[in-house]
N, C-alpha and C positions, 0 to 999 in steps of 0.2 A: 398604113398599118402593115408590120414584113410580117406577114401571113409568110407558111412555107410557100414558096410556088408549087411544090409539088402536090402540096395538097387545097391550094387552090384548083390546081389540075384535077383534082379530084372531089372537086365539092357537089357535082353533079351527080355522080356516083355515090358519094355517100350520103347523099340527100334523098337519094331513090330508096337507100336501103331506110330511111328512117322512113320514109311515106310505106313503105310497104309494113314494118314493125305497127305505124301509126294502126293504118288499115286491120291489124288481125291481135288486136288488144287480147292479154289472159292474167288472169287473178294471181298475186298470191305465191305460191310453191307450184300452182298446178300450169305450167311452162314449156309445153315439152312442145309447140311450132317455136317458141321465140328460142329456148336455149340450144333446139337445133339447128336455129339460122345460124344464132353467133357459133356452136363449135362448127359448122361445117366453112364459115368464113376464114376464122381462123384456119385453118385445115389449109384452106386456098391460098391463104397469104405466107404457109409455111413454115409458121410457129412451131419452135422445136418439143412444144409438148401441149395437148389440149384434153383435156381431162374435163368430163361432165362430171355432174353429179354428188359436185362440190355441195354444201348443206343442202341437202333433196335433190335443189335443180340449177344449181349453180354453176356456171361453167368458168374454167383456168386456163388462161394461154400463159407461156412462157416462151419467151424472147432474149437470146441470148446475143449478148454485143459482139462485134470483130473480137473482142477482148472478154477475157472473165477475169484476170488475173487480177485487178481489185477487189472480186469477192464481195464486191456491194452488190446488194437486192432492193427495188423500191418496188413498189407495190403500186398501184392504180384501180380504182375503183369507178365502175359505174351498175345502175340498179333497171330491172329490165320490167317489173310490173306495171299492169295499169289500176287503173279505178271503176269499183262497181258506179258509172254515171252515164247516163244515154248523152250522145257528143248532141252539142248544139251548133257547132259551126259552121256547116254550110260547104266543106272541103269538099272537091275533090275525090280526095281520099281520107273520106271519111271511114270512121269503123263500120266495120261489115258485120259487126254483132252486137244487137241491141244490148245496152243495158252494161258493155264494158267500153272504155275509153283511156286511151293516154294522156290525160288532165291534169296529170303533174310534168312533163316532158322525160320520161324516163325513156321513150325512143330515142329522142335527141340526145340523153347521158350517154344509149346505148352505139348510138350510129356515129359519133365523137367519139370513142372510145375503141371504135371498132378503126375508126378514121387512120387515128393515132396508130392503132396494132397492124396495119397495111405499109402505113410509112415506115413503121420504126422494122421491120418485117425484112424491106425493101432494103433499108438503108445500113442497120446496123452501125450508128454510126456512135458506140458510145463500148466503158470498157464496165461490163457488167451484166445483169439480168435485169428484165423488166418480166414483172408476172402481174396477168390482167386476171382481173377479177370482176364477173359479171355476175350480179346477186341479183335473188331472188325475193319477195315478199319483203320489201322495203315499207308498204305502207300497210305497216299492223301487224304483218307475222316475222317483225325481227330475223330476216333473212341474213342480215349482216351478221348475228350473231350464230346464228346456224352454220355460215361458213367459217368464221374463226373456230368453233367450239369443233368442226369437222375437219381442221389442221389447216385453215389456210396461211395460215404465218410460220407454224413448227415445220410444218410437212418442204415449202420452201422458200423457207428460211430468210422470209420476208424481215427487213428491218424499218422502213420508213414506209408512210399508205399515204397515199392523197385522194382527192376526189374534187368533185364540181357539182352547182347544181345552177340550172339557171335562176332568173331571175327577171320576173316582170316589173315593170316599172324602170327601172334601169337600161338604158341605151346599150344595146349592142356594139360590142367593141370595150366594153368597160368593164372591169371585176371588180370585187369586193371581201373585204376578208378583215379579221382580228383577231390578234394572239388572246386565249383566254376563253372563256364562253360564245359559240356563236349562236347555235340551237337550243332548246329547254328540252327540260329533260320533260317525259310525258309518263304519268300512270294515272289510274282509271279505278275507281270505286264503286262501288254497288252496295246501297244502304236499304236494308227491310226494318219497316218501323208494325209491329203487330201492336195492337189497342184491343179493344173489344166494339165488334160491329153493333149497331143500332139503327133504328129508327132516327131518321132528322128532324123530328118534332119531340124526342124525347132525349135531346143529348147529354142528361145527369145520370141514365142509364148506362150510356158508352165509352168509349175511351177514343177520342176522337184521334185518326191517325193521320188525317188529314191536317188538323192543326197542330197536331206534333211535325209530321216532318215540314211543314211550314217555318217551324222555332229551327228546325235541325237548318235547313238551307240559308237562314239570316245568320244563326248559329257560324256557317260554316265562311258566312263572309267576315265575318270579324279574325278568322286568322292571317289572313290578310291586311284586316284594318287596326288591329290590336297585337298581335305575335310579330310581326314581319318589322325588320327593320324599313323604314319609307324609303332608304336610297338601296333595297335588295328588290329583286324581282320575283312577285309569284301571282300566278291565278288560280282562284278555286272555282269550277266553275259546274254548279248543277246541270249538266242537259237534260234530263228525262223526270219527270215526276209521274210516277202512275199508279191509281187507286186500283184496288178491286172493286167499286163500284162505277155505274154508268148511269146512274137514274139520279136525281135530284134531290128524293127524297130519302136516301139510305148514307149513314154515316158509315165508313169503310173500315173493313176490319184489317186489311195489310196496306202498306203504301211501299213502293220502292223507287226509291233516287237515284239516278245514273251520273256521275259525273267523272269531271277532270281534272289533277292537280300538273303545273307546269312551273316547272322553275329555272333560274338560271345558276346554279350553284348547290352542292351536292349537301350542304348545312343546312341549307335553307328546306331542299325538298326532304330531308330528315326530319326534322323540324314539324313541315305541312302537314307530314303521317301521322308523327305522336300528336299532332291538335285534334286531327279527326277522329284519330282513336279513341281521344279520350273523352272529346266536345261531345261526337253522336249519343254514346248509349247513354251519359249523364243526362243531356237535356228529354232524352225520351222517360226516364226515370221519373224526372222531374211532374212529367204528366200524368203518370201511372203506366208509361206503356215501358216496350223494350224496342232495341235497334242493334243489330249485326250489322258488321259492316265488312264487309268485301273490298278488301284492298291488291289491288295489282300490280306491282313494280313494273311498270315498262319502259321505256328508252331513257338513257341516261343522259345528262348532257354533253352537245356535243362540243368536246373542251379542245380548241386549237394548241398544239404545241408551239413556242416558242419560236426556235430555233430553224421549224420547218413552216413555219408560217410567213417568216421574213423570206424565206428561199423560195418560197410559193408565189408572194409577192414582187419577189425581186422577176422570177420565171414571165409572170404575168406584164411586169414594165417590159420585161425584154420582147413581148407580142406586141402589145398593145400601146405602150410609151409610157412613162412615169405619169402623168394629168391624166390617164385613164384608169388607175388605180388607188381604188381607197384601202389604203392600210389601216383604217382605224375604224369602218362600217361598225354601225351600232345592233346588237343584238336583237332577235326574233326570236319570238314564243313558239313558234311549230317546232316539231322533233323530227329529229334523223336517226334512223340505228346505224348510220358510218360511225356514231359515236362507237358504240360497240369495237370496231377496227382501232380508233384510235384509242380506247383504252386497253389496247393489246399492243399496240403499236406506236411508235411517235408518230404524226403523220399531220396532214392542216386539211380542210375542206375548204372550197372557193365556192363564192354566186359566181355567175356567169349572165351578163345582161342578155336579157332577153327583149328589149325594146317593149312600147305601148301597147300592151295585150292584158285580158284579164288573169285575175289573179290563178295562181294552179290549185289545183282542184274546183275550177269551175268549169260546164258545160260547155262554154262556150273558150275555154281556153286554147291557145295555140300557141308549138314552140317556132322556135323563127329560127328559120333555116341558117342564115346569114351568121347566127352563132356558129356556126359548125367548124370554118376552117380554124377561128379564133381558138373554139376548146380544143382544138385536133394540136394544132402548134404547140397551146400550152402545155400539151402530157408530154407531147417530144422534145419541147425544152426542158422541160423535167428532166428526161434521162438524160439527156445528150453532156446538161450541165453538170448532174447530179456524179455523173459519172462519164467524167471527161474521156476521152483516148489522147495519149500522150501521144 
């Protein structure tokens, strides 16, 4: 595997700084021990510009080559949040504060990323700018979009974005990638169904809101089993159902549904919205009751370019060897906001294996260290190739 050597030399190193990230987990926007690890690292590796404060708590290095005079800009992305989940693994170094956890490996996006910004720091060995980008509130508060919408591409003058993310299940040493849809897009509903409360022994008096949004949640799987083309992708999916009642004998006068639509194509989740829209308040009508619905746009899908996806690929055989790389991985329903980047920008997101571990966002998940020099090479062959030195 031609890992750099130099950043094999340094996988000890950067491995400490992810156990230390690991250790001191924070939510969200609210970042201020992790985003003044990374800008004070950068600082020390001598990055000709490091600027916090990017959307909230977003931190920017910039890295300029031996060379500028191609005037290309690529962009690199990693995300620095953790998860409200008490760790169940047994490390080490474990988190030191109950109840947050890095359970998606966002330390490990962050400490690869940082890996990469040390070598390429050192070396300079390409004719151009590389500008890092360390985001904030990736899981839920669309941080990605908080830093575009705060100039991370106008301000400099970013032209192409990539990213990584690991990936369990998948052997270390391996990536994965396809031009096209990779992540679903993700938004979030909230339906109040009002009836008329009652007595549970006299329900021709009430207006049952119970068995209305029961009609609404079967209701809401036929968009799926009846709208959706069978070879498109989508889920509708109720989490929450909850009465104002808690006793047994009282028919409920509000019910409210929590759920989630996910999809792989921007038609499709247009599509999902106008069903709900129009399926809920009619079938509650239909009972005598009413239904607002609460509809949330959230992550868009995250749609690989082209052009930069085969280059991302081609980056990743040049780490790891062409039998290490699936050019044509098949699509997953969780969301990313990197979509956000790439619909400002052309740019591809990569898995990155993370060998036999449980899945992210579990308790007991862990990222493997052993990823690290693999993702470190692949950002630096990024620039080095992307923007050669004559």
């Amino acid at each position: 595997m031609p890992i750099r050597n130099r950043l094999a030399e340094l996988h000890p190193e950067i491995t400490a700084w992810r156990h230390d990230l690991h250790e001191n987990p924070e939510l969200m926007y609210d970042l201020p021990r992790t985003s003044g690890v990374v800008a004070a690292k950068l600082k020390e590796f001598g990055c000709d510009e490091v600027v916090p404060g990017i959307g909230v708590s977003g931190v920017v290095g910039v890295i300029r080559g031996r060379k500028t005079g191609s005037g290309k800009v690529i962009g690199f992305r990693a995300d620095m949040d953790a998860l409200p989940i008490t760790e169940a693994t047994g490390l080490d170094f474990s988190s030191k504060t109950p109840g947050k956890m890095h359970a998606c490996g966002h330390d490990g996006h962050t400490a690869i990323l940082l890996g990469a910004a040390k070598y390429l720091a050192e070396t300079r060995n390409f004719d151009g700018t590389v500008v890092l980008a360390f985001q904030p509130a990736e899981e839920g508060g669309a941080g990605g979009k908080a830093m575009v919408d705060d100039g991370l591409m106008d301000r400099w003058n970013v032209q192409e974005i990539y990213g990584l993310h690991n990936m369990p299940g998948e052997p270390v040493g391996k990536f994965a990638i396809r031009e096209g849809a990779l992540l679903a897009s993700a938004d979030e509903f909230e339906i109040k169904v009002t009836g008329r409360g009652g007595h549970a022994a006299m329900p021709h008096a009430a207006i049952d809101t119970t068995l209305v949004a029961s009609h609404i949640v079967i209701g809401l799987q036929s968009i799926v089993a009846r709208n959706i083309d069978p070879l498109g992708s989508v889920v509708v999916t109720v989490g929450s159902f909850h009465t104002d009642s808690v006793v047994s004998n009282v028919i409920a006068h509000e019910v409210t549904l929590k759920g989630t639509v996910r999809t792989l194509a921007p038609d499709l989740r247009k599509l999902a919205h106008e069903r709900i829209m129009a399926l809920v308040p009619m079938t509650a009508q239909a009972y005598g009751a009413t239904a607002e619905v609460d509809f949330r746009w959230g992550y868009p899908v995250t749609m690989n370019h082209p052009d930069q996806t085969k280059f991302a690929a081609d980056c990743a055989a040049e780490v790891v060897g062409e039998a290490n790389v699936d050019r044509d991985t098949k699509p997953v329903m969780p969301a990313e906001d990197f979509a956000f980047m790439l619909e400002a920008r052309p740019g591809a997101y990569i898995f990155l294996g993370n060998g036999d571990t449980p899945m992210c966002h579990h308790p007991a998940y862990r990222f493997e260290d052993e990823a690290i020099p693999v993702g470190c090479s692949w950002f630096v062959t990024l620039a080095e190739r992307r923007m050669p030195l004559e």
